[in-house]
C-alpha positions in Angstrom: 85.2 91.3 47.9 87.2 90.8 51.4 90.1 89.3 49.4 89.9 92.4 47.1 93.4 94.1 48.2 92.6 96.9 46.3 88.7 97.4 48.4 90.0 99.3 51.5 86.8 99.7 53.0 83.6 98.0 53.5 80.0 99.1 54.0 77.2 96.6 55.6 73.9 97.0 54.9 72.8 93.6 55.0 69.7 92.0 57.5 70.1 92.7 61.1 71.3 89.3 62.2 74.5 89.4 59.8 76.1 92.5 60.9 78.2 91.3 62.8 79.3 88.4 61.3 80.3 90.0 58.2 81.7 93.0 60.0 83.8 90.9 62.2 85.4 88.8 58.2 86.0 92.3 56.8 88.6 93.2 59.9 89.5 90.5 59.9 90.6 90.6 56.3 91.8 94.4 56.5 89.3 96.3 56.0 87.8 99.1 57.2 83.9 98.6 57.9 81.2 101.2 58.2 77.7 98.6 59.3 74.2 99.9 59.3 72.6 99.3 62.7 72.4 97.4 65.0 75.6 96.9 66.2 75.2 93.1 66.8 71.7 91.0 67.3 69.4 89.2 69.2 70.2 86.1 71.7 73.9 86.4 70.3 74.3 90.0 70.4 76.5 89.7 74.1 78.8 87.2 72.1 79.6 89.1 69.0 79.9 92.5 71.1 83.0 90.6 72.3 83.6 88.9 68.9 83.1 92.5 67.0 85.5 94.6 70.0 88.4 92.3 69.6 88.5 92.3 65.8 88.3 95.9 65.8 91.0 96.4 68.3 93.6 93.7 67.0 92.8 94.7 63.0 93.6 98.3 63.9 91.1 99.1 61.5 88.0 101.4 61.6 84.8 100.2 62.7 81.9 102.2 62.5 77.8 102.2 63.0 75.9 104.0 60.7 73.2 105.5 63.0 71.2 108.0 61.3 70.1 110.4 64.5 73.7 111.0 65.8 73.2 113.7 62.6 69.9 114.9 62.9 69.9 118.6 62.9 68.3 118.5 66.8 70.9 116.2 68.5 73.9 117.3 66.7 72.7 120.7 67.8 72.7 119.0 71.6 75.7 117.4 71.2 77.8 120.7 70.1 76.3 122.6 73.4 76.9 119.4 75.6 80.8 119.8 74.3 81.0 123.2 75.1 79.8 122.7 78.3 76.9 124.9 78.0 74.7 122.1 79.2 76.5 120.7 81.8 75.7 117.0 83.5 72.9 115.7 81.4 70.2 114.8 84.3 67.6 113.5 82.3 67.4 112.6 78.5 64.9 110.4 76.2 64.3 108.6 73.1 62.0 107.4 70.9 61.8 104.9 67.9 58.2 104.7 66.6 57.7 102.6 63.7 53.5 100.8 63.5 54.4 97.4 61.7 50.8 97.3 61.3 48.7 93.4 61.2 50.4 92.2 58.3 53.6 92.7 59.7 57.2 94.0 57.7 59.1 91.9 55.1 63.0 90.8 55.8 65.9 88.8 54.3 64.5 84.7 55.3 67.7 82.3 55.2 65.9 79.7 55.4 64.3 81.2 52.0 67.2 83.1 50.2 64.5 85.7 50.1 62.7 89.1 51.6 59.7 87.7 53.1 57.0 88.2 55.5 58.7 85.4 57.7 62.0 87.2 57.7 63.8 88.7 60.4 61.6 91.4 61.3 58.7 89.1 61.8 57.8 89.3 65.6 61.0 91.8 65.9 62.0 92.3 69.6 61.4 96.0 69.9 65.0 96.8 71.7 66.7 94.9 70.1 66.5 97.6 67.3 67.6 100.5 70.1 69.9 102.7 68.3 67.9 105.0 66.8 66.3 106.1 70.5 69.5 105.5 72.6 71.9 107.5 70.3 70.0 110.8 72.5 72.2 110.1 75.1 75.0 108.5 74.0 75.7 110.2 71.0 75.3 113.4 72.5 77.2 113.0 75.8 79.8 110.0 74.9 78.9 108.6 78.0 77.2 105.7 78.7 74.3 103.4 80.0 75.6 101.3 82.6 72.5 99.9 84.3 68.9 99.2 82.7 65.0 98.2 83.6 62.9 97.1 81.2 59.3 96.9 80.4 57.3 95.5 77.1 53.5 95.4 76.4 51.9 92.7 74.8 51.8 93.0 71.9 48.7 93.6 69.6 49.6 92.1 66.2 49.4 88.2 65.9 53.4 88.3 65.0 54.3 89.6 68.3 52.6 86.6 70.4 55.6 84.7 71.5 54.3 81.3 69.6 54.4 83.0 66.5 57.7 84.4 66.1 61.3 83.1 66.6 62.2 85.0 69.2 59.6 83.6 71.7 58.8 87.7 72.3 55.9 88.8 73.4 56.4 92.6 73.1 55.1 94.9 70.5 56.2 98.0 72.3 59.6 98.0 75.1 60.1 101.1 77.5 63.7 101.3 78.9 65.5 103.1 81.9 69.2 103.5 82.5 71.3 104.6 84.3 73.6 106.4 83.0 77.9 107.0 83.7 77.5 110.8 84.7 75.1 110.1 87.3 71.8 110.9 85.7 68.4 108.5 83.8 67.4 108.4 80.4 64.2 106.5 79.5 64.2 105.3 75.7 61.4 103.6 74.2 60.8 101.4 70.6 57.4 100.6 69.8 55.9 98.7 66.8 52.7 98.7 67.5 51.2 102.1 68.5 49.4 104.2 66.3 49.6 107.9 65.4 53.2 107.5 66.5 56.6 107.1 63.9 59.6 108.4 63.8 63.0 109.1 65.6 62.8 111.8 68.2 64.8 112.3 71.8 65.2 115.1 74.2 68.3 116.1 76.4 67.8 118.5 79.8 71.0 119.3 81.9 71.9 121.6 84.6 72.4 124.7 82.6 69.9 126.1 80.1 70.8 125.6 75.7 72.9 128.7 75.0 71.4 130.0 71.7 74.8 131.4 71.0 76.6 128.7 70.5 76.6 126.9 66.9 74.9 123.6 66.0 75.0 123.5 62.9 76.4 120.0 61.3 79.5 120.0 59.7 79.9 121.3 55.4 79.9 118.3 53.2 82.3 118.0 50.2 81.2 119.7 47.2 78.5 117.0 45.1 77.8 115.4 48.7 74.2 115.6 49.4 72.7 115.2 53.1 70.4 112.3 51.6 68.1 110.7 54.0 67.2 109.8 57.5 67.0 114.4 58.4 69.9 114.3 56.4 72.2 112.1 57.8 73.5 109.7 55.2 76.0 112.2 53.4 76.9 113.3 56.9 77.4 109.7 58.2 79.8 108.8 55.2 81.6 111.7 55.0 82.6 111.0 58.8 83.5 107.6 58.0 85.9 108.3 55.1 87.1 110.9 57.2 88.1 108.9 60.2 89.9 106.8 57.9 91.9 109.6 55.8 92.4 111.4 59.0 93.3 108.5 61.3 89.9 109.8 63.8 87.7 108.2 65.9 84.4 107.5 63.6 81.5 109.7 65.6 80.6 106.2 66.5 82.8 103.7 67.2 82.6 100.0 68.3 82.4 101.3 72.3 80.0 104.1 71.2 77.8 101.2 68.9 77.9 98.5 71.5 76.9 100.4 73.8 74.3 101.7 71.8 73.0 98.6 70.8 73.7 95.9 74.3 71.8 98.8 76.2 68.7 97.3 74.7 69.6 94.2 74.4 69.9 93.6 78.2 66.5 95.8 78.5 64.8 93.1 76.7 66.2 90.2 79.3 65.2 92.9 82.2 61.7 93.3 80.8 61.4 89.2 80.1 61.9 89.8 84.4 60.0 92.1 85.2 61.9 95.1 85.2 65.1 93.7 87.3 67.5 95.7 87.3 70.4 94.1 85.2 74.4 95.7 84.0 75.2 96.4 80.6 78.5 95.3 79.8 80.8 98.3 78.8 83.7 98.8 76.6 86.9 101.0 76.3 89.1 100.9 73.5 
């Protein structure tokens, strides 16, 4: 497929621990690549952020992360007041990624099988490093970014999540996040797989001005056929943006800055939380 000259464009929706790998081959190899999230993964994530930057910026090719609530109806909503600066500086905002795994745990591709299994790559999952869905309600909104973090985790309450029984060595079912963020204000985001009466994809924005009802969230009018699909509607809007940013010669609504930041935010929570809560730096980057 990569040596295909007539593919222009590639989209990954492969297991979690390949993203990157195969996103950084299809730049590599010309083509433009649109990756389901996260960005980049587990104890190698800091290494293929820099890995997954530089291919995007010496390819010259478009890289983008498909994350499903940059288009939900709420924060796209959000994100059109914060651009009109009806909001203002965002003081506070939050997240949430709420997904029970329940005892018997969630398949995933096993390489060591060639199969979806119950010992695949979800199995004993490190709750941020699966951020994206949660941290999008601040960057995705704002553009800005998280530049300092303290994390927190709970043991976790399904055998998976005991750090003998899962790759990772994690011992977190549920991780609770706080950043600092690069307009001065906090954001707490939060992934839990292990709490009940709780699922879903949620987040909350307050700034120093009030939501003015009188300016228009409404997401942008897909092509004629295009459905909204999935995910609150977000998959028709995703790939409409991507092909967009291609044909238009745009920034994707999220780009490899906007994705690793996204996704190294939790990442670093996860080595603050294994700490205590130290406060650590996530690394940033500008294309």
């Amino acid at each position: 497929m990569i040596k295909d000259k007539e593919i222009e464009a590639i989209y990954i929706a492969t297991d979690a621990p390949s993203h990157a790998r195969l996103a950084i081959m299809a730049l590599k190899h010309g083509k433009h690549v649109c990756s389901a999230v996260p960005a980049v993964f587990g104890f190698e994530a800091e290494g293929e952020a820099e890995d997954l930057f530089n291919a995007v910026k010496s390819s010259g090719m478009k890289y983008m992360m498909n994350e499903t609530s940059t288009f939900h109806a709420d924060l796209y909503a959000k994100r059109m007041q914060y651009q009109a600066g009806a909001l203002g500086k965002i003081i506070y905002s939050e997240g949430e990624y709420y997904h029970d795994f329940g005892p018997n745990g969630l398949a995933g591709y096993n390489p060591k099988t060639g199969k979806v299994d119950k010992m695949g790559w979800r199995r004993g999952l490190v709750p941020m490093w699966y951020p994206t869905h949660s941290a999008a309600y601040y960057v995705s909104i704002t553009g800005g970014r998280f530049t300092e973090v303290s994390g927190l985790g709970t043991a976790g309450r399904y055998a998976e999540f005991q750090a003998e029984n899962n790759e990772y060595k994690n011992p977190f079912g549920t991780e609770v996040a706080m950043y600092k963020t690069s307009e001065g204000g906090i954001s707490r985001m939060a992934v839990s797989w292990d709490m009940k009466n709780a699922h879903g994809e949620q987040g909350r924005v307050y700034g120093e001005k009030a939501h003015d009802p009188k300016i228009s969230g409404a997401r942008p009018a897909l092509p004629p056929g295009v459905g909204g699909g999935g995910h609150g509607g977000s998959h028709g809007q995703l790939t409409n943006n991507f092909i967009e940013s291609i044909l238009l010669d745009k920034k994707p609504i999220v780009d490899v800055c906007d994705a690793l930041n996204i996704t190294l935010s939790g990442v670093i929570a996860h080595k603050s939380a294994l700490k205590d809560g130290e406060w650590m730096k996530i690394p940033q980057y500008v294309m």
